[in-house]
Every structure is written in C-alpha cells, then in structure tokens.
Backbone bond lengths (Angstrom), bond angles and torsions (degrees), N, CA, C in turn:
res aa  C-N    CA-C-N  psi(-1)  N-CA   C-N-CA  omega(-1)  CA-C   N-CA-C  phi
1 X - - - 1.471 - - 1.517 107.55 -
2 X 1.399 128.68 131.77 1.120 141.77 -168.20 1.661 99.71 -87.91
3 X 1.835 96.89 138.02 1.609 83.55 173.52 1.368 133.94 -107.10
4 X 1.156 146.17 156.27 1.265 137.02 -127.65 1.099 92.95 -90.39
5 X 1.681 110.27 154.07 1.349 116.00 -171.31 1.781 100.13 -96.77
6 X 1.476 106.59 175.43 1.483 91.72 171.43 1.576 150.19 -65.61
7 X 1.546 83.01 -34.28 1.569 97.28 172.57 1.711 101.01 -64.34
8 X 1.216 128.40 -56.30 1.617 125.76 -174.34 1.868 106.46 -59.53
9 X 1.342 134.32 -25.49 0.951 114.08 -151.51 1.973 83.73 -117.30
10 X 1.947 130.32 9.34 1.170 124.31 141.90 1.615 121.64 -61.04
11 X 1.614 99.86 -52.99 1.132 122.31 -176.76 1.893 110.92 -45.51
12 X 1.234 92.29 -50.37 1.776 94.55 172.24 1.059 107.96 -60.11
13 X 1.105 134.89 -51.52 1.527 136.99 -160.21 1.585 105.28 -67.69
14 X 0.998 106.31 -42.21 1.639 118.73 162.50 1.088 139.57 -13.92
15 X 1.942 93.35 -77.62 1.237 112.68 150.23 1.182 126.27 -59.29
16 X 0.818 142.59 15.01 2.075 130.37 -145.35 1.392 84.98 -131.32
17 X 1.392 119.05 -48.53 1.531 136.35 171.82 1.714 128.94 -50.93
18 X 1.605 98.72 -55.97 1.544 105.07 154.37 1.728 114.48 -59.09
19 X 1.218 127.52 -72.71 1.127 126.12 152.37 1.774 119.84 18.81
20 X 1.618 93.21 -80.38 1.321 99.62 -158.70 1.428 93.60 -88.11
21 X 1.487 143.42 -44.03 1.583 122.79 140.53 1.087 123.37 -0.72
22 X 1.558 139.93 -66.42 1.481 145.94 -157.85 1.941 86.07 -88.92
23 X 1.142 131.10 -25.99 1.515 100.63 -171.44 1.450 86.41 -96.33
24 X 1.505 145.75 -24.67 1.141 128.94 -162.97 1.954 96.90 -74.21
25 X 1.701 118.75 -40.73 1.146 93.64 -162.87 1.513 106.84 -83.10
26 X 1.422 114.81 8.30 1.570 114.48 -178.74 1.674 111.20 -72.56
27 X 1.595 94.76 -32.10 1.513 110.73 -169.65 1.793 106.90 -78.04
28 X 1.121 102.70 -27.20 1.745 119.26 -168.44 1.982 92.85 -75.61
29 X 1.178 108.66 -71.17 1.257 123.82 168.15 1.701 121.56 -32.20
30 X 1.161 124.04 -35.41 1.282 155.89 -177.14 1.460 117.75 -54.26
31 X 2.091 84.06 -59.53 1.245 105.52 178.50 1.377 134.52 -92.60
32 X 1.390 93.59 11.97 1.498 116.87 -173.22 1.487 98.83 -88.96
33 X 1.868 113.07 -58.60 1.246 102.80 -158.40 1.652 92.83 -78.25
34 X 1.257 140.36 9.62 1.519 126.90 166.30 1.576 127.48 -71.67
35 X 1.457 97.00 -28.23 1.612 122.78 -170.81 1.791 96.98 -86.86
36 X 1.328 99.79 -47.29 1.538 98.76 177.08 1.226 105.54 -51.07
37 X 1.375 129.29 -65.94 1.565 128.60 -178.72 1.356 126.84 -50.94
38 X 1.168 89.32 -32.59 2.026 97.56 173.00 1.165 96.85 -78.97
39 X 1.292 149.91 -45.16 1.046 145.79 165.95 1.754 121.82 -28.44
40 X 1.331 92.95 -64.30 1.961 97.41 173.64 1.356 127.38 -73.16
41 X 1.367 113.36 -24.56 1.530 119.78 154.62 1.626 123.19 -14.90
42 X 1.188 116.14 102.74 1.496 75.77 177.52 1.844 121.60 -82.85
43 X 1.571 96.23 164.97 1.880 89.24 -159.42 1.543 100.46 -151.25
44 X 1.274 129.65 118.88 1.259 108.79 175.37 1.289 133.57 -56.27
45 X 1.382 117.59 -6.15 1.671 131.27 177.92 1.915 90.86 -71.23
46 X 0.831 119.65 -17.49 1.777 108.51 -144.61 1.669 85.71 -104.02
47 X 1.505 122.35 96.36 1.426 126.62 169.29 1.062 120.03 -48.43
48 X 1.737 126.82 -36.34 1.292 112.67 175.15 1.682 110.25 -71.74
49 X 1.047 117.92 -11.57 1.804 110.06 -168.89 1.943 88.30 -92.42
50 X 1.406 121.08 -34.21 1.207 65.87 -171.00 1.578 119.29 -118.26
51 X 1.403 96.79 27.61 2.039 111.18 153.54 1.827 106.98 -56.17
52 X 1.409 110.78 -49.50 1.459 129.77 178.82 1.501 120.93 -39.75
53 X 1.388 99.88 -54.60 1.865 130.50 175.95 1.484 91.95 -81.05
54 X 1.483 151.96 -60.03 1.520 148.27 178.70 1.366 101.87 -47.33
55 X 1.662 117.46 -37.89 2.094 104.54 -158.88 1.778 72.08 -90.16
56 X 1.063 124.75 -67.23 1.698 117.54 -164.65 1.499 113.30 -21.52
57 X 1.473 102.42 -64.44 1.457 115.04 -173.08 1.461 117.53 -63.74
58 X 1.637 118.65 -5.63 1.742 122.36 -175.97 1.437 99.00 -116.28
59 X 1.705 135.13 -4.57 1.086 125.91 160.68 1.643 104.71 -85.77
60 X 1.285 116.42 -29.24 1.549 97.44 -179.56 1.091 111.46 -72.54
61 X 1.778 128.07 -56.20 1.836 112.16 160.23 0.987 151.96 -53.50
62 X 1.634 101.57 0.50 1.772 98.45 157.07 1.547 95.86 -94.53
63 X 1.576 144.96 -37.22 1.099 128.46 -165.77 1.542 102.16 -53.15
64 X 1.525 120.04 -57.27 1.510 121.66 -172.70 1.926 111.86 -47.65
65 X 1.496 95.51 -55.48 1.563 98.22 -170.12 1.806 109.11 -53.55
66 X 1.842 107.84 -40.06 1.254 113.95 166.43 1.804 126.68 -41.71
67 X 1.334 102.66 -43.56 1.468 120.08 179.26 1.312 114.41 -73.15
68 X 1.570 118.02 -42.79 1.306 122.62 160.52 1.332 133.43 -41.38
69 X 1.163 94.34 -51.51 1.545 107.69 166.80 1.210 121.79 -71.72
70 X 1.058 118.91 -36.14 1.630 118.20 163.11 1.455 115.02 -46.68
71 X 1.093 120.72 -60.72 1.521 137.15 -175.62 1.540 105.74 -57.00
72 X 1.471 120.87 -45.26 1.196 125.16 -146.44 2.180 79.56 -84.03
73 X 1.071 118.56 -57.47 1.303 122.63 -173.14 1.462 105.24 -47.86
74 X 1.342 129.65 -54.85 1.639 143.52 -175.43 1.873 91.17 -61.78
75 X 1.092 156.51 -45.02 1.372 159.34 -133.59 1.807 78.64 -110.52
76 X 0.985 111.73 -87.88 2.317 117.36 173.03 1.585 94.25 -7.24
77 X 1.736 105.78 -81.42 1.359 111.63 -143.08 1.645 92.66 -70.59
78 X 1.195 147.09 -18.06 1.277 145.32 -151.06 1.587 123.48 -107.95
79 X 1.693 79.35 -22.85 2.335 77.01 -173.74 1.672 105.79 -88.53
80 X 0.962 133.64 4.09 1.668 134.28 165.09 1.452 89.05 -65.78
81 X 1.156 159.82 -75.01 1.196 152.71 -88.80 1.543 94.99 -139.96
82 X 1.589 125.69 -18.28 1.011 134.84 -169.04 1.511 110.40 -92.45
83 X 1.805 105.83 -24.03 1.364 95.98 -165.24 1.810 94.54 -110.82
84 X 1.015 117.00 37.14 1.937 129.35 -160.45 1.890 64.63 -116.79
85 X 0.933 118.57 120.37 2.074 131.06 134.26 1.347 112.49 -141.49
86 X 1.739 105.58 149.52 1.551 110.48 -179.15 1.284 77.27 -144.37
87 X 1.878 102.60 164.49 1.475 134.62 168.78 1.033 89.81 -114.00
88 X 1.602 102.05 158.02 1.119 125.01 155.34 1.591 133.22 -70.33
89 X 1.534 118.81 129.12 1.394 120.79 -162.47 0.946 106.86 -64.85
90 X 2.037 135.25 154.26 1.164 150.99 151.30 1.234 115.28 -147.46
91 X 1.503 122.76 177.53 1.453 107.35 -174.72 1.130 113.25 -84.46
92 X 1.873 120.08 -177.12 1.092 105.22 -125.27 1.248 100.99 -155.12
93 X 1.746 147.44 149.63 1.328 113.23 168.61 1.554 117.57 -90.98
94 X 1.416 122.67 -19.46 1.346 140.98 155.93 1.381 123.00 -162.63
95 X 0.967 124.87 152.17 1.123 140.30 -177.99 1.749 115.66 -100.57
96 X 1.402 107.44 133.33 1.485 118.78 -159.09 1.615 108.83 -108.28
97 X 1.128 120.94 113.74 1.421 110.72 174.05 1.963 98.68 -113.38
98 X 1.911 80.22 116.21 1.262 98.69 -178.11 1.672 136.52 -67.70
99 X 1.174 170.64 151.97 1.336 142.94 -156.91 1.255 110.65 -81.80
100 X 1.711 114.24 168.92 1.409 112.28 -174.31 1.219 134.61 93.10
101 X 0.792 120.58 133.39 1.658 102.15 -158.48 1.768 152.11 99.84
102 X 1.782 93.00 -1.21 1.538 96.13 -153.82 1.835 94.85 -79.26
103 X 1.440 82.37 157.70 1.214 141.10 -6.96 1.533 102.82 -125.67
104 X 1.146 120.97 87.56 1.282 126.50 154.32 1.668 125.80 -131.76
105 X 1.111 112.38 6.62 1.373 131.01 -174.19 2.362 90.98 -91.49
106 X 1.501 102.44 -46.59 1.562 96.80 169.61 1.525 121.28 -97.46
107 X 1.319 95.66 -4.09 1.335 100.02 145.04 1.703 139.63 -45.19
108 X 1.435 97.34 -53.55 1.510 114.50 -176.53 1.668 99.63 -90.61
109 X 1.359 108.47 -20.53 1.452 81.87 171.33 1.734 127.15 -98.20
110 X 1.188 93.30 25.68 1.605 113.25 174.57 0.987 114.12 -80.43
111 X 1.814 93.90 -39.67 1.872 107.66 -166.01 1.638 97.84 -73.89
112 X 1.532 102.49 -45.90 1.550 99.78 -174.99 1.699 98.90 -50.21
113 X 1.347 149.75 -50.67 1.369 141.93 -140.60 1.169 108.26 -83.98
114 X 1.533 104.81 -26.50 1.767 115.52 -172.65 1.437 88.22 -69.07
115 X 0.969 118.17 -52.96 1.741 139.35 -173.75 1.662 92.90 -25.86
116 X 0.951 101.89 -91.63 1.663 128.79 164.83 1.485 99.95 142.09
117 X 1.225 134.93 24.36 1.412 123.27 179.27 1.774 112.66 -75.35
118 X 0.927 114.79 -2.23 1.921 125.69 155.37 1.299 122.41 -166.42
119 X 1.688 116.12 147.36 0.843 133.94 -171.03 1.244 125.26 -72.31
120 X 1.328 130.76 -6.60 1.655 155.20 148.34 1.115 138.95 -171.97
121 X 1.444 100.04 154.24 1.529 106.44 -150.58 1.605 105.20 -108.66
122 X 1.822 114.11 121.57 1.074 94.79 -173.33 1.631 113.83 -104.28
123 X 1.700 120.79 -171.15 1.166 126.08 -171.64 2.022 108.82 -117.79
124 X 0.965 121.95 177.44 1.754 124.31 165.10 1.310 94.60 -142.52
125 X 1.079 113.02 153.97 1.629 131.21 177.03 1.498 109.61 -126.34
126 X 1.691 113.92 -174.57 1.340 107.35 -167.74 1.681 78.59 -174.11
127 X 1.390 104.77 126.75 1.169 141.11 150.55 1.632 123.08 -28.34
128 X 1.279 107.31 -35.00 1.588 112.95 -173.46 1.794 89.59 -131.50
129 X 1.394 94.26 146.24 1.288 159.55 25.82 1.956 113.00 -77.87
130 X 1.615 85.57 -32.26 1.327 95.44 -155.12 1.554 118.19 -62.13
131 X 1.414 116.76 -18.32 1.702 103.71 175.76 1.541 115.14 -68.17
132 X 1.651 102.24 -32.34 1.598 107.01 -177.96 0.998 138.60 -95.76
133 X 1.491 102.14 20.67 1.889 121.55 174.91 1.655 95.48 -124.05
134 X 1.562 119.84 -6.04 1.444 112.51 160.67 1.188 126.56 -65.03
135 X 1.711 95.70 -44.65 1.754 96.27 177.20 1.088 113.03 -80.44
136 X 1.337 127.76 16.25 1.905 136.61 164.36 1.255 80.62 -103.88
137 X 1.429 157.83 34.08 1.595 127.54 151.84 1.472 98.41 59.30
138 X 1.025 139.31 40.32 1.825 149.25 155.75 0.985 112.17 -131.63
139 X 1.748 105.87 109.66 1.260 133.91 164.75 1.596 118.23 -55.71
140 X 1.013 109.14 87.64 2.081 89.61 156.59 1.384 114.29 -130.94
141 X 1.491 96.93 163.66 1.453 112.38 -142.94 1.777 104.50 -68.84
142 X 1.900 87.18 -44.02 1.719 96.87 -167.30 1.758 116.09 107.45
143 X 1.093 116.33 132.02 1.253 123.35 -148.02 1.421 105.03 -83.58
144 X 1.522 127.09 5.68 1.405 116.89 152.71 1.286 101.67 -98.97
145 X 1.300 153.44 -42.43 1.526 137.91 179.53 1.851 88.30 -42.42
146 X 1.343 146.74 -98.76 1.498 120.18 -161.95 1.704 124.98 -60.99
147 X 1.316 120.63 -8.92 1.635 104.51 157.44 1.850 102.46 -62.10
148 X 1.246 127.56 -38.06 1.271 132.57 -173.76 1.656 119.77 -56.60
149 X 1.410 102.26 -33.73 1.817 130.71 -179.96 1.761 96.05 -78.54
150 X 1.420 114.45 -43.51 1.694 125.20 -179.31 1.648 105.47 -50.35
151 X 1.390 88.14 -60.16 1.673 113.61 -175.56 1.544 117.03 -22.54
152 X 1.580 74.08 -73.12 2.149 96.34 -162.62 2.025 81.16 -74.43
153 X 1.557 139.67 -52.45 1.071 80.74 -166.43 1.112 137.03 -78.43
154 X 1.657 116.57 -5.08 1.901 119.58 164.66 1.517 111.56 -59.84
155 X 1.233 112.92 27.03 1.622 111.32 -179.14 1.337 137.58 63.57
156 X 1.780 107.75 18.82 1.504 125.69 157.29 1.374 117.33 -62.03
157 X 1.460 130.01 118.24 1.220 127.52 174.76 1.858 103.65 -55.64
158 X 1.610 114.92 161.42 1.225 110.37 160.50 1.038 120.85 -84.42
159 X 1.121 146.21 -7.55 1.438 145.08 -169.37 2.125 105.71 -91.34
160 X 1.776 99.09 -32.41 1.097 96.65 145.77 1.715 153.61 -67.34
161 X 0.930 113.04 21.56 1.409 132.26 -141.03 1.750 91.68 -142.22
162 X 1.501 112.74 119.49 1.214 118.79 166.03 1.410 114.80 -140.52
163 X 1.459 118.99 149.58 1.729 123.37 -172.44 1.401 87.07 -110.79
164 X 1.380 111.02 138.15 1.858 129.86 176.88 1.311 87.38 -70.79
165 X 1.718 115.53 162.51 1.159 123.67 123.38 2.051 121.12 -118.72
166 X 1.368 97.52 169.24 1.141 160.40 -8.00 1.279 117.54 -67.00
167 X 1.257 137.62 167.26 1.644 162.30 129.89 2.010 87.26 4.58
168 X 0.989 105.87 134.82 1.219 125.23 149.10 1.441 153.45 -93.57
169 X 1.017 156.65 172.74 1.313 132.45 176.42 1.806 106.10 -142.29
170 X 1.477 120.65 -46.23 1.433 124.09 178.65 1.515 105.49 -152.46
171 X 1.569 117.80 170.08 0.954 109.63 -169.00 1.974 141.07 -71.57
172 X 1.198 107.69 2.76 1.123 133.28 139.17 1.731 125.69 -33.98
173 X 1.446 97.61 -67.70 1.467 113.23 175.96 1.641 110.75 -51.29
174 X 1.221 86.30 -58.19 1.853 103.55 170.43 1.499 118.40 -22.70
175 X 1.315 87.30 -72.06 1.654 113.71 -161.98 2.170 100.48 -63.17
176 X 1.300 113.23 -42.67 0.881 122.95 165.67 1.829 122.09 -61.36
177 X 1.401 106.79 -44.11 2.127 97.36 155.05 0.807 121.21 -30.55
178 X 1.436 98.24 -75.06 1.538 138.54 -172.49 1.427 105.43 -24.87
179 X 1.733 104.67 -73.41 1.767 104.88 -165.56 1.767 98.70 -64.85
180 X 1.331 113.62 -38.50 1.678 101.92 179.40 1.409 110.70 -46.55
181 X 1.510 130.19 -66.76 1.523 108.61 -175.59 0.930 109.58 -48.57
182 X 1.864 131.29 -63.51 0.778 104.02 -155.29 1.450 140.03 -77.90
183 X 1.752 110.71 29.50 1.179 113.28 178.33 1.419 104.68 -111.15
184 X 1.399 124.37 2.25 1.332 146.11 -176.27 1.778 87.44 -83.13
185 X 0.775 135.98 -45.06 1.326 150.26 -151.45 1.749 119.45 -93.71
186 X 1.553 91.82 -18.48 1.651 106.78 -161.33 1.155 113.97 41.43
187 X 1.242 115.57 26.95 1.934 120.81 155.08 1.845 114.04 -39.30
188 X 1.414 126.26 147.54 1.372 109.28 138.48 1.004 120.94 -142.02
189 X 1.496 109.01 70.67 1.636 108.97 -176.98 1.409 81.37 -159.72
190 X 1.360 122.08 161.79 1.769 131.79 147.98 1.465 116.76 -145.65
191 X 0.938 134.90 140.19 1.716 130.25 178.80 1.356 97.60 -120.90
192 X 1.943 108.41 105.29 1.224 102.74 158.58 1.544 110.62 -91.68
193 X 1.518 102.92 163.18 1.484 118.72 -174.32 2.092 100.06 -121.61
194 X 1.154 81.83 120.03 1.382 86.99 170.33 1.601 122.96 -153.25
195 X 1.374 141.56 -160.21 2.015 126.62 -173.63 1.314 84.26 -106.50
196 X 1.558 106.84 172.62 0.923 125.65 -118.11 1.809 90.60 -105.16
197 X 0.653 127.01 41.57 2.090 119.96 -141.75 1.990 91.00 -176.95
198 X 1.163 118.53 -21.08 1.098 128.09 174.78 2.008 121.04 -106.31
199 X 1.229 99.19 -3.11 1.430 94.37 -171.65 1.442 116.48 -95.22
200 X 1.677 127.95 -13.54 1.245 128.32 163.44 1.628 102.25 -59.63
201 X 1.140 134.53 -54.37 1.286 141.12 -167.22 1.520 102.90 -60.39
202 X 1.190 121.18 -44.49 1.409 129.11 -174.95 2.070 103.36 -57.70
203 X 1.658 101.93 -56.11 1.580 111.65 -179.63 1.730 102.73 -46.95
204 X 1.331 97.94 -38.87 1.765 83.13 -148.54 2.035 101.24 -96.19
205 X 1.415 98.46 1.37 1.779 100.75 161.89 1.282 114.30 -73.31
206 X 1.723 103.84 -35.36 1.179 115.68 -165.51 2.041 110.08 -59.60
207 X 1.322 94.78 -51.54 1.393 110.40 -160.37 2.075 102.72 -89.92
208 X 1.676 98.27 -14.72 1.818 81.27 145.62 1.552 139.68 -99.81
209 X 1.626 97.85 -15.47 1.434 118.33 170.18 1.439 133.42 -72.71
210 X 1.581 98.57 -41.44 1.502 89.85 -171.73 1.800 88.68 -148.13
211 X 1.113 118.44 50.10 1.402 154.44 -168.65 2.221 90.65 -66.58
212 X 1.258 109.60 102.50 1.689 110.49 -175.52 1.436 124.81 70.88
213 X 1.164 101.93 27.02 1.943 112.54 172.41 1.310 103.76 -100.37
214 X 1.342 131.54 -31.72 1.019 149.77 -102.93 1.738 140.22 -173.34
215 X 1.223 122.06 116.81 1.642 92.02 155.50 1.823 115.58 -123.29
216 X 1.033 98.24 172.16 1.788 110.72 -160.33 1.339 106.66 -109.72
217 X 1.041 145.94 161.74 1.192 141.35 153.14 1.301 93.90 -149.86
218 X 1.625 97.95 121.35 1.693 118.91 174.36 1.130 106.45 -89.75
219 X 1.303 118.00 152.65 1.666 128.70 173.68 1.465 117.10 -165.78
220 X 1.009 121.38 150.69 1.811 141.41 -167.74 1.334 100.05 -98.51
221 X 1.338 109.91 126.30 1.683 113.99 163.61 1.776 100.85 -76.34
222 X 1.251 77.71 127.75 1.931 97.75 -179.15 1.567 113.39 -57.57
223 X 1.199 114.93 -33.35 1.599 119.45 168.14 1.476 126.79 -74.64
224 X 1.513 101.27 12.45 1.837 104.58 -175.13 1.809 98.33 -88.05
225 X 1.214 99.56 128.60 1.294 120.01 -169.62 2.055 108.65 -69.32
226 X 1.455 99.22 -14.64 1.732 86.66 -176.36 1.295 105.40 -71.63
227 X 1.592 88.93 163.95 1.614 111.11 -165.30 1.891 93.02 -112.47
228 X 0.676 139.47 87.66 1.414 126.19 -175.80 1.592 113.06 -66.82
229 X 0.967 124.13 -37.54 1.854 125.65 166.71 0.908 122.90 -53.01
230 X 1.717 121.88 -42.93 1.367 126.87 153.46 1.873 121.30 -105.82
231 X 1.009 107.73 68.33 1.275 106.77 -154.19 2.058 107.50 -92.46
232 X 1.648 103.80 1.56 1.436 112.77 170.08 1.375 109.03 -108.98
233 X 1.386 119.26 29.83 1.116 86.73 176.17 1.436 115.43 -126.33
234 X 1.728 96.17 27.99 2.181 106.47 158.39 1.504 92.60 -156.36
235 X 0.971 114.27 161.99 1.850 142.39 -154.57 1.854 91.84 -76.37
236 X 1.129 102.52 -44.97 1.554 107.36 -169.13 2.085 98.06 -57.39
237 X 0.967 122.67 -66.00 1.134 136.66 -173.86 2.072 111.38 -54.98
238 X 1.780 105.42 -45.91 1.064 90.24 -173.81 1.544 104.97 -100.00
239 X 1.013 118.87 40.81 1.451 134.05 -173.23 1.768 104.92 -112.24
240 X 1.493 93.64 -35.84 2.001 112.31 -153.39 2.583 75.13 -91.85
241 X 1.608 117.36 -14.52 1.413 100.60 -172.38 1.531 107.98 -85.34
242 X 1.782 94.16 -29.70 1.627 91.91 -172.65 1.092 116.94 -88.42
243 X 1.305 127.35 -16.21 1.494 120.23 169.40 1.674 96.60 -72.92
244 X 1.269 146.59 -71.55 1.146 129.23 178.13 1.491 130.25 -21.00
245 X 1.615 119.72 -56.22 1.066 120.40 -171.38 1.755 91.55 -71.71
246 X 0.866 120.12 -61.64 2.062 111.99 -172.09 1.216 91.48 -46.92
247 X 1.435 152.32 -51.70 1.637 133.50 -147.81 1.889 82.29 -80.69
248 X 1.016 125.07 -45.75 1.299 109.23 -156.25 1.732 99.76 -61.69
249 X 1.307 109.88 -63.48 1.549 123.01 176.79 1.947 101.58 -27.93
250 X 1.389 107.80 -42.77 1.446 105.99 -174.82 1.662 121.53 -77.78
251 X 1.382 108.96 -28.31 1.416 128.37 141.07 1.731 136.01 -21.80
252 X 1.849 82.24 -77.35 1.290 79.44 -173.67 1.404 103.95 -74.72
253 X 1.587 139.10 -24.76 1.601 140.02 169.56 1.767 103.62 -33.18
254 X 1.578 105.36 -19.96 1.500 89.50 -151.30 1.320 131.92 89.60
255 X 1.281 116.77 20.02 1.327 134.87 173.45 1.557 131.61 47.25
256 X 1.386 87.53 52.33 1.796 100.56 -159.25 1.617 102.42 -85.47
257 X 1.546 118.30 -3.08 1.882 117.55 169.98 2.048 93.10 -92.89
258 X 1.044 104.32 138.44 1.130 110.73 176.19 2.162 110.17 -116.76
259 X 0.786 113.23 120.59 1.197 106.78 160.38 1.309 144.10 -53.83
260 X 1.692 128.24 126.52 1.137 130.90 -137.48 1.782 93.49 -79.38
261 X 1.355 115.44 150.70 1.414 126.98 161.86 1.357 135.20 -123.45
C-alpha cells in the first residue's frame, strides 16, 4: 500500500473536518429544537408560562366579577318596577280590599264601587291583635271594623259591605276566602285591591291557590305612596321590596314557611 502523499493525506483531513462540522452542527441544532419544546411545555418551573396562566386567570375574574356586577345592578335598579302589575278592569262579583294598608287600599275600592264595576265590596279580618289585648281587658275593634268606617264615608252603602269568614292570618289565607265566597256566590270575576309593591304576589297566589275557579283582577290603590324606580331610597319603600321578594320566593317554593299563630 502506497503512502499518502501530502497533498492527498490534507485533502483527507479536510474532509474528516467538514464531516465532523456537519455532525457537530446537526447535534447543536438538535438541541436547540429540544430546549425549544421544553420550553413551550407548559411547566410550573417555567416563569414565563406561569405569569401567562396568572394574567389569563385575572382577566377572566375580573370579566366574571365585571358581569356580576352588571347583573347584580340591572336586578337593584329593576325589581321596584317588576313587582308593580295591574289587570285590566271589568265587572265584577266583588271587590276585595285586602289587609294592610289603611286606609287607602279601601279607599280605592270605594272608587272602584262608585265606579260600579261590583256590586260589593268585601272585607277579611284577623283574630289578632284583638284576642290578645282582650285578655288585657283592651278592646279593639280590628282593622276591618275602620276599613268599614273608610267605606261608608267614600260613599259605600253598609249593607254593601261584607267581612269574610274565617279569621285570616296572611295573604294566602286571603286569597283562599276570597275564592270560597266567591264560589258560594257563583261569581267569576273578583277585583282584589291592594299597594302597589304587593300585587305581583297577590297574581301569583292567586293562580297557585285557586288557579281555574275563577278570575282575579289585581289592582293598586292609586294613593299608595311607593315609588318603585326609586324604591331604596326610604326604609318604608325598601322594606314594602323585601318582604315581597321573600313572600314571592316562599310562593313559588310552594309555601313551605308557614306563618306563626
């Protein structure tokens, strides 16, 4: 074997050199795109991934808390106005002025009688105060004996004028008299009168209580002082929202809180 001359045995070396160049930058290169990939992984070691996942996760809880608040403000400014419903008047077999309120709740139903949209207007009573200021030797009358004094003087005859029985307790009880006479009566109409913050609650007793006996016509005495648009901004008004919204909530449950007796 002949031995290599110089020029042939640069020339090798040459190559051997490029060579190991092309595997070194294959290997360099190699390790680049490995680090890159470990890189995008996500990893809790990797600070930039998880600033990325921290800003992600604090734009979605302000978007939600943002939305919340939206809703929660639109639900505030909206249920005054939500819990205000009236029907439209027709005649009638009597008209009910519900408790609470005096006296402008028999107020308006004076106006309705003058009106002539029914031929009488009745009353509900309630057992208390008055049994438990008897056995204190204190007489009181009971808050339909003065809707009754309201009555005749808005120009209700007395003979028009009738008190339900039994004794009542809340408006439930009511609504339940109510449809008894007036099925005693073969009535099919009734116009209760009640404020203005109380009459959604009144519709929707109506239509689980005595739901096809019947029709109702709810209505607001025109002299009830709530403001439902601004309805927080005195105790009287946002007092007359939260008892509404809980009776309704207790309503639609199906009326599983019962009132104490």
């Amino acid at each position: 074997m002949e031995p290599l001359s110089r020029a042939s045995y640069a020339s090798t070396v040459l190559r051997a050199t490029d060579l190991l160049a092309i595997q070194q930058h294959r290997l360099t290169a190699s390790m680049d795109r490995d680090s890159m990939r470990r890189s995008s992984m996500p990893s809790s070691d990797n600070p930039a991934v998880v600033r990325q996942l921290s800003s992600r996760a604090l734009r979605v809880l302000f978007v939600s808390v943002g939305a919340g608040l939206v809703l929660a403000l639109v639900i505030f400014l909206g249920i005054g106005p939500w819990l205000v419903v009236e029907d439209p008047l027709a005649k009638a077999g009597a008209i009910v002025v519900l408790s609470g309120a005096m006296p402008v709740r028999a107020m308006e139903a004076a106006k309705l009688y003058r009106e002539g949209y029914a031929p009488e207007v009745w009353l509900t009573h309630s057992t208390e105060p008055a049994q438990t200021l008897d056995v204190m030797g204190i007489r009181f009358a009971g808050e339909d004996h003065y809707n009754t004094l309201v009555l005749i003087h808005e120009g209700v005859p007395p003979a028009a004028i009738r008190v339900l029985e039994p004794p009542i307790v809340n408006t439930a009880d009511e609504v339940r008299v109510a449809a008894s006479a007036l099925a005693l009566t073969k009535g099919e109409t009734v116009i209760f009168v009640t404020t203005k913050a109380h009459t959604r609650r009144v519709r929707l007793l109506w239509s689980r209580l005595a739901s096809g006996q019947a029709r109702a016509i709810v209505r607001a005495a025109s002299g009830d002082p709530f403001d439902p648009r601004h309805w927080w901004r005195n105790t009287s008004d946002a007092l007359d929202v939260v008892r509404e919204v809980l009776g309704l909530l207790n309503a639609w449950a199906g009326l599983p809180i019962h009132p104490a007796r």
